[in-house]
N, C-alpha and C positions, 0 to 999 in steps of 0.2 A: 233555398240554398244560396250562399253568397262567396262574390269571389271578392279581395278586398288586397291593393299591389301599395305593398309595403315599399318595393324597393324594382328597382330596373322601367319604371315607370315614364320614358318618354325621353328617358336616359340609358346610358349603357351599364352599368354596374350599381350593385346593389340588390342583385335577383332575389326578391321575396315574398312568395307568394299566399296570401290567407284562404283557404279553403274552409266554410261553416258549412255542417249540414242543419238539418237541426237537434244533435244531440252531441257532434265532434267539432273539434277542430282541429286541420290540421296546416302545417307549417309545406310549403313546397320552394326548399333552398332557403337560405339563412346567410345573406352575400352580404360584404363587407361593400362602401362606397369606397371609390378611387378617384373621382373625378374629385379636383380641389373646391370647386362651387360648391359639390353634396357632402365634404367630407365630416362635416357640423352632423348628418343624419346620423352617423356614427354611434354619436353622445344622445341623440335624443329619445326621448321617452320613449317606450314602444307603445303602437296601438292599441297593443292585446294585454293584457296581462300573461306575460311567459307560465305563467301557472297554468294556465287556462288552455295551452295547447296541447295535445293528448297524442301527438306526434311529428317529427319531422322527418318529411320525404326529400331523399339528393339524388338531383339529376346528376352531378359531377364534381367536382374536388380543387374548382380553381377559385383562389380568395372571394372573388364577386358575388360566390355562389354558397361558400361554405365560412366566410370570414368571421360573422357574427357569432354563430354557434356559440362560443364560451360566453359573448354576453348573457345571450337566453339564460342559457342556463344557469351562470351566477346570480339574473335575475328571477328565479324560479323554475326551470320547464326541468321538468322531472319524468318524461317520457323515453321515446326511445327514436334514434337517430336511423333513419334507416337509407341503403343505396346498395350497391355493388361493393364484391370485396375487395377490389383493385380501388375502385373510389376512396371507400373506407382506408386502407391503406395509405391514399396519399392525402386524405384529409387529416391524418395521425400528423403526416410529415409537415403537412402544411399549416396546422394551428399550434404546435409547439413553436414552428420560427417564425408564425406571426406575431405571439405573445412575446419571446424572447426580442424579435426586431423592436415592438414599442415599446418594453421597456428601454432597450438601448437609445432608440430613437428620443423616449422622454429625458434621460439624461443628459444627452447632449441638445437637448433645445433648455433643458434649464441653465444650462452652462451657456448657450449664445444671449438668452434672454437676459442672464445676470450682467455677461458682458457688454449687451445694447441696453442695460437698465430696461427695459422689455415686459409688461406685463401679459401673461397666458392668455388665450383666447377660454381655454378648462380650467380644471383643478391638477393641480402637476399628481395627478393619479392617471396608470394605463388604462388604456379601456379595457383591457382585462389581464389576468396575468395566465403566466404558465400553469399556475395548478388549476384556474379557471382552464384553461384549455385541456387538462387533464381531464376534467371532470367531467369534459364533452364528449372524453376520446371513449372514455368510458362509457358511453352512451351507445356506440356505433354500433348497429347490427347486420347483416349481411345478406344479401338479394340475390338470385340469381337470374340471368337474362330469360325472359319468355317463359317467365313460371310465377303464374297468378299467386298473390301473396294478398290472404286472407287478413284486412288490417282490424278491422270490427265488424259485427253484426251489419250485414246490407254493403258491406264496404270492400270490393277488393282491388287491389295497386299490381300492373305488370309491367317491367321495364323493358326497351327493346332497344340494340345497340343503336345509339347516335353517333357515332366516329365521330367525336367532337376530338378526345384526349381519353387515355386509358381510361375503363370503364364509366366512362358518358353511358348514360342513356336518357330517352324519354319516356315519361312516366303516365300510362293511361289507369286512370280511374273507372269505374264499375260503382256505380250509388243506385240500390234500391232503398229505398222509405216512403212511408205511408204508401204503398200500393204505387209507385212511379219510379223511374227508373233513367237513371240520367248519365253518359259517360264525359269525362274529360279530359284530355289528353294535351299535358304539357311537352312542348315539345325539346324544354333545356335546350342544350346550344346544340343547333346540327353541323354534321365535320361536312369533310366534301368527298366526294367519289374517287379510288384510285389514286387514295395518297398514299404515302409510305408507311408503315410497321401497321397499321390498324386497317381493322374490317369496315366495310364501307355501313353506312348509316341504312339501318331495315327499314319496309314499310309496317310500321302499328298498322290496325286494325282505325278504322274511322272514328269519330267519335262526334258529340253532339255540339263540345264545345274545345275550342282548339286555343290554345294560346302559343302562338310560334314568334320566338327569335327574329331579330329583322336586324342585325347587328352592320351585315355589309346590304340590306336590303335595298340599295341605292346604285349598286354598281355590280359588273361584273370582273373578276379575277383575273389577271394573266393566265396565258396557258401555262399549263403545270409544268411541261416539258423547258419552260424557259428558264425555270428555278436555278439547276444546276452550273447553265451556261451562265447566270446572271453573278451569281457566288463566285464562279472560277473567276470570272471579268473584274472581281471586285478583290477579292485574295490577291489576284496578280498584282492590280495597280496598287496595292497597299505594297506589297513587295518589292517592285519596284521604287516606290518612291522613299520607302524602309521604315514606313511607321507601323505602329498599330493599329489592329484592325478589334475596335471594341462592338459588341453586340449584347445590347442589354436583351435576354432573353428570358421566359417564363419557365419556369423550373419544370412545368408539368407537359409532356411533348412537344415544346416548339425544341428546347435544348437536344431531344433524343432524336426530330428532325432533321436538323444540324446534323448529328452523328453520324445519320445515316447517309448524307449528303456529303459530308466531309470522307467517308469510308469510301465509297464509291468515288470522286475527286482525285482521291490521293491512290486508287487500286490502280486507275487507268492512268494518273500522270499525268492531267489536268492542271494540277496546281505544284507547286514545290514541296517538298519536306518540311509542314511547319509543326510549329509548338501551340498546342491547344490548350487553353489554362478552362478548367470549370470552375468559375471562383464565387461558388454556391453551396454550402455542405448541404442543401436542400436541394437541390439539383442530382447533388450528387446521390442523397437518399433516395431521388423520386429515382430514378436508373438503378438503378436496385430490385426495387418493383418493376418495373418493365424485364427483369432478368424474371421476376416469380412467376409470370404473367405471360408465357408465352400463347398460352389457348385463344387471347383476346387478338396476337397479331393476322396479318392474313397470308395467303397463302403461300404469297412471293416475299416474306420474310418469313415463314417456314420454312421454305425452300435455301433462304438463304442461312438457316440456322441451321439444316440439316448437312451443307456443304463446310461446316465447319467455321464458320464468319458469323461474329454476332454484330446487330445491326447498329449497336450501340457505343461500342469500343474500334479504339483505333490504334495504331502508332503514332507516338508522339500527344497524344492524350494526356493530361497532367488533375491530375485530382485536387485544389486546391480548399483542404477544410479549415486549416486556423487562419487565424489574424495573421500572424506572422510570414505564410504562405502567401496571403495575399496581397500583402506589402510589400513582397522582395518581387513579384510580378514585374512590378514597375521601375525594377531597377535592370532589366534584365537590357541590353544593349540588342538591336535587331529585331525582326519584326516576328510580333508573334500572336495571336487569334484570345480575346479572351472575353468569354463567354460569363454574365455573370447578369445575376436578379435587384430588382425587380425587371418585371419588362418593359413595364412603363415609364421606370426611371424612377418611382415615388419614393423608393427606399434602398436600402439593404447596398450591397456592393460595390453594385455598378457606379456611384454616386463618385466615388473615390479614383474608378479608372477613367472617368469622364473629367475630372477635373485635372487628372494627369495628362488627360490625351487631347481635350475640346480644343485647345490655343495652338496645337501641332498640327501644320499645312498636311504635313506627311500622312496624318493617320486618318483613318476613315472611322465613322461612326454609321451602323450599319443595323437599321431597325426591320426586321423580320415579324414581328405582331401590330396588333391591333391597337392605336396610342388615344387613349379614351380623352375627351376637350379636358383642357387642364391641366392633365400631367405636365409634367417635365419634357417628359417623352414628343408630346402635342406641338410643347413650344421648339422644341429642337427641330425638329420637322420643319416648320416656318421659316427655317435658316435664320435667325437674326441677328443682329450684329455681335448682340452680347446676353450673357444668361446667368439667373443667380444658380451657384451649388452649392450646399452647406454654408449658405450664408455668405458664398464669397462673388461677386462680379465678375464674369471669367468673358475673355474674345471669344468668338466663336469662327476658328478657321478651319477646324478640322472638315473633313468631307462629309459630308451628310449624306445619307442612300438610303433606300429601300428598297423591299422587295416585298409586294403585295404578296405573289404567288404560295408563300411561307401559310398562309392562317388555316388555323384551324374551325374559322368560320364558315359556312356554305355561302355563297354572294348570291345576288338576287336571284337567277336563274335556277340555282342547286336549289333554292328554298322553296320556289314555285315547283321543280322538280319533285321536289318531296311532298310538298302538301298534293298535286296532283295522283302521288302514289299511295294515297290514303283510299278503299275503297270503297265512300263513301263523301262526300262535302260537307265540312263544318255546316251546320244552322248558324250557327254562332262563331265568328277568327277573331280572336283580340289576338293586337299587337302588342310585346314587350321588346325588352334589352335592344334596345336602339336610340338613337340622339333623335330631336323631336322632328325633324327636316327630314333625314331619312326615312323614319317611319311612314310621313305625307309621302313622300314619291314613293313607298313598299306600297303603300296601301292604296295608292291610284294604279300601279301597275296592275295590282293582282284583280280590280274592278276592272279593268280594262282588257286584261290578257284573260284572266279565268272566270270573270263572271259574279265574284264572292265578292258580299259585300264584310268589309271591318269595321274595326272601333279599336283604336289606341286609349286603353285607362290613364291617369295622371296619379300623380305620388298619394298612397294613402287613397283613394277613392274604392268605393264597394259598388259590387254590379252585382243584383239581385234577378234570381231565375228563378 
């Protein structure tokens, strides 16, 4: 049996993982790269031949993890997609406006390129298109939590919630051949205990080899409790000072996190009456799904669904789908909240209110997720004097903020927390989806605190069992 890390390998994005037995193969996530150094992986060859895969397993529905899929499969893979049906759902939503955004994207870089006379780093072809993503969507088939799903002869796959984002889960393996018997249990991205709208992450069942997440493996989180006071402190001073408060955020729960922060803000009179723009029709689709999906939240958003208040909707909430919508945003005089994709900054949206807002003393720029090295996202953080956006040189005066306490990652402590709630100790912990630094201090702690020894794979490497 071989494991062989296509992608998320020593780095944060690009989750893909090769599973051979010896008669299958299968695919575990199929993630797009985001970090600007890896984003060449994108284009290149794959290992495998996509033919050759006989299935692909999804822990969850966010680009890093589901991005690729329409490559595969334009390149061959003719099997079947399988995950949760809330996953499945918003990987529908999320590979149509991935294909749509690079087309757009590739147009307007042939137009900058013509005008800097600019030769391509590719072929002014997308890395895939929309009916390539169609062809995936087509593929999807449906899982349900803690219900052993018989994949092949000797083989069976069961998912168990990981509060990462709507239907996350981790995926444990069951492999008998030739008379031996091996489990593996990927642990996709784990959420964290006691957040809002979602069930907290279950203990699986132990397994022989564990490959766990190590994303905030290095640090531990604010207290949860400080989120809300942190937002209200942050709305105010944009309010006062009367800019714009912009928040590049990820279409898939950090946005319906917000909501549910901003509902609860504005019930008790924390902050003023403001104007919330979602300026994502992907956003706006993923909140949709979360209206289908009520059995996935937890109790204390039951409780708040049954008193007549959904967790996701507000006053003053403004749904922005066309172009047009989100142009006149930024004409609007007074201060007003606007929420828009990517999260990282790499694409889509957000790129357009940043360059409206970045040279404005007054407005705040207000990052809520995880900013992988590279983005845009990354470099804004570093506060520096000046930043390019769509090709232009912009000051950078606006305020810069964060707030950790927003992810939907588990930080070091949650993750030691969870792998301790296995009942039983890996043989075998590889580390994935973390930056290589991190991963060294994850992987000294958990030698030090719990005793397990690891090993961090590198891009494309195979580890035979």
């Amino acid at each position: 049996m071989k494991l062989t890390f296509l992608g998320a390998a020593r780095n944060v994005t690009g989750s893909c993982t090769l599973l051979e037995t010896g008669s299958r193969r299968i695919l575990i996530d199929c993630g797009y790269f985001q970090e600007r150094k890896f984003q060449d992986r994108n284009w290149h060859e794959f290992a495998v031949d996509p033919a050759s895969i006989d299935l692909i397993l999804m822990t969850h529905a966010h680009l890093d993890h589901c991005g690729l899929l329409p490559r595969w499969v334009a390149k061959g893979f003719r099997g079947k997609i399988m995950g949760t049906s809330a996953t499945n759902d918003i990987i529908a939503i999320i590979l149509r406006d991935s294909a749509r955004l690079q087309q757009e994207d590739l147009r307007q870089k042939m137009k900058r390129h013509k005008r800097q006379n600019r030769k391509p780093t590719h072929s002014y072809d997308p890395l895939y298109t929309i009916e390539d993503a169609e062809h995936a969507i087509e593929k999807l088939s449906p899982v349900e939590f803690e219900r052993p799903v018989d994949l092949f002869e000797g083989i069976t796959a069961t998912w168990y919630e990981a509060g990462h984002i709507l239907g996350a889960g981790s995926i444990r393996l069951e492999i008998e051949e030739n008379g031996e018997h091996k489990s593996i249990l990927f642990s996709g991205d784990i959420g964290r205990s006691d957040m809002p709208l979602l069930r907290d992450p279950a203990a699986p069942p132990g397994a022989d080899i564990v490959v766990l997440e190590s994303t905030y493996g290095d640090r531990d989180h604010a207290p949860k409790e400080d989120i809300p006071g942190q937002l209200a402190e942050i709305i105010n001073e944009t309010h006062r000072a009367g800019g714009n408060l912009v928040i590049p955020s990820f279409a898939v729960e950090r946005t319906q996190d917000l909501f549910y922060h901003f509902t609860g803000l504005l019930s008790e009179k924390k902050i003023p009456p403001t104007m919330v723009f979602l300026d994502s029709p992907m956003a706006v689709r993923v909140t949709e799904v979360f209206k289908r999906h009520p059995e996935l939240f937890d109790q204390e958003t039951l409780d708040l669904l049954d008193s007549g208040h959904h967790p996701v909707d507000f006053s003053g909430l403004q749904m922005s789908r066309t172009r047009q919508q989100s142009k006149a945003i930024n004409r609007i005089k007074g201060t007003v909240c606007i929420i828009a994709g990517s999260g990282m900054c790499t694409g889509g949206r957000i790129k357009h209110h940043l360059l409206a807002n970045i040279a404005r003393p007054e407005s705040t720029i207000l990052f809520v997720g995880y900013q992988a090295e590279g983005t845009l996202g990354r470099v804004l953080l570093s506060r520096p004097e000046e930043v390019r956006i769509l090709g232009r040189m912009c000051d950078v005066k606006a305020r810069i903020e964060q707030i950790h306490g927003f992810s939907g990652h588990a930080d070091r402590g949650e993750l030691q927390t969870w792998l301790s709630s296995l009942d039983r100790p890996p043989n075998t912990l590889l580390l994935n989806h973390g930056e290589e630094e991190v991963i060294t201090g994850f992987a000294q702690n958990l030698e030090q605190d719990l005793g397990v020894k690891t090993y961090a794979p590198t891009y494309r490497e195979t580890l035979e069992f």
